[in-house]
C-alpha positions in Angstrom: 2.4 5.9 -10.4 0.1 7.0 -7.7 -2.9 5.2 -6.5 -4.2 8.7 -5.3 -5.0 8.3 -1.5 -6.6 11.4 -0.6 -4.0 12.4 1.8 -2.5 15.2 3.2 1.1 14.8 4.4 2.3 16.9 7.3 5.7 18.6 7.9 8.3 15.6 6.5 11.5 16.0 5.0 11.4 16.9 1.4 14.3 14.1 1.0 12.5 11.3 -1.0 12.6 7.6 0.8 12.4 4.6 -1.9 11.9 1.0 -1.0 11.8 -2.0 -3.4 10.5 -5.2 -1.9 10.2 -8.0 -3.9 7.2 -10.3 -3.8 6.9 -13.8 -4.8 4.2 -16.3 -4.2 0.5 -16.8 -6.1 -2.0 -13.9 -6.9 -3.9 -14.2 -3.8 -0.9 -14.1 -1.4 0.9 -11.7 -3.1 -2.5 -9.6 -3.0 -3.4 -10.0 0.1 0.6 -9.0 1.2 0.3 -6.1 -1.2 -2.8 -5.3 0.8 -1.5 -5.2 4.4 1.2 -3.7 3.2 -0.2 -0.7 2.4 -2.3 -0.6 4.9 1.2 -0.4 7.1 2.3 2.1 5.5 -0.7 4.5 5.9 -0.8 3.0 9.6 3.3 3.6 9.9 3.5 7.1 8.5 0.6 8.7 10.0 -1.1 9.4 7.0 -4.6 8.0 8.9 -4.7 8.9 12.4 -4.4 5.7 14.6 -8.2 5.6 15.2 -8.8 4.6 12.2 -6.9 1.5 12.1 -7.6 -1.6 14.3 -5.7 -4.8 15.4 -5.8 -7.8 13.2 -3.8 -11.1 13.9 -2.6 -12.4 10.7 0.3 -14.9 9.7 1.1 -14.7 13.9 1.6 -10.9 13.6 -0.7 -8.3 14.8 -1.0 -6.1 11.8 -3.1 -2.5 12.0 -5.8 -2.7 9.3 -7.6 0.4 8.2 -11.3 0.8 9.1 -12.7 4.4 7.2 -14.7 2.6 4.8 -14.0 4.8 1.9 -10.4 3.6 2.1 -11.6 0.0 2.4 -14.1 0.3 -0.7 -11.4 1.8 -2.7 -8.5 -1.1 -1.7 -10.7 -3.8 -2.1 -11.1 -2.5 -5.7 -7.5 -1.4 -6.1 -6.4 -5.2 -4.9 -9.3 -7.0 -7.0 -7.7 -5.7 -10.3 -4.0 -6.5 -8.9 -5.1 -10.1 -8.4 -6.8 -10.0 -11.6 -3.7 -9.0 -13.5 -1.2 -11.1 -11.2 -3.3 -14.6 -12.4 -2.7 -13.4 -15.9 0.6 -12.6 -15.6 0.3 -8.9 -16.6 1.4 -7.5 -13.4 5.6 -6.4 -13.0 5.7 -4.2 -11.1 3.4 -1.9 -7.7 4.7 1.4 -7.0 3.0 3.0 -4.0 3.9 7.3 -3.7 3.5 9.1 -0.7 3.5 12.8 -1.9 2.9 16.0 -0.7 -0.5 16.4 -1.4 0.3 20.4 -1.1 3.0 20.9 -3.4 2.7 17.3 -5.3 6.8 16.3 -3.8 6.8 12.6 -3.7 8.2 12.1 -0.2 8.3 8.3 -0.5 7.9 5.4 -3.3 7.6 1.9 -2.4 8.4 -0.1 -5.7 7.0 -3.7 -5.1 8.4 -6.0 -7.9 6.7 -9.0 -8.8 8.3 -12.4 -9.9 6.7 -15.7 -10.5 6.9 -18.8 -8.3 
């Protein structure tokens, strides 16, 4: 599954990274984790340029936090419904894909499985 960042990836390996992380703790936690998260990993791999993130202290880390407001708008709805289905107990399973956005190659997926606390 993709959530479809609009993305373009620039020369990477066409090796395919994948990392499962598991996440426990309520819906809001896990949520807001998911959220940072991904925000890291746009931040990490250069998929937004550095001045679109800035510095936010959270959980006595600085994390980098996106700024473009399109991406905002569309995580805040992206993590709205993840919370929604983690309080019901629908949600398994996140799986964030980096892919080419070229040729379509997924060059990383980040499975996030989630348990119950």
């Amino acid at each position: 599954a993709s959530f479809g960042f609009p993305f373009a990836i620039g020369a990477m390996s066409r090796q395919t990274t994948r990392n499962t992380i598991t996440l426990r703790g309520s819906a809001q936690i896990v949520g807001e984790f998911f959220g940072y998260a991904v925000n890291s990993i746009l931040y990490q791999r250069g998929i937004y340029g550095p001045e679109h993130f800035e510095r936010r202290k959270k959980y006595g880390l600085t994390m980098m936090v996106s700024t473009d407001e399109g991406l905002q708008g569309y995580l805040t709805n992206v993590l709205t419904q993840i919370s929604e289905w983690l309080e019901r107990g629908q949600l398994q399973k996140l799986v964030l894909v980096i892919a080419n956005v070229h040729t379509k190659d997924v060059m990383e997926r980040w499975t996030f499985d989630c348990k119950d606390t």
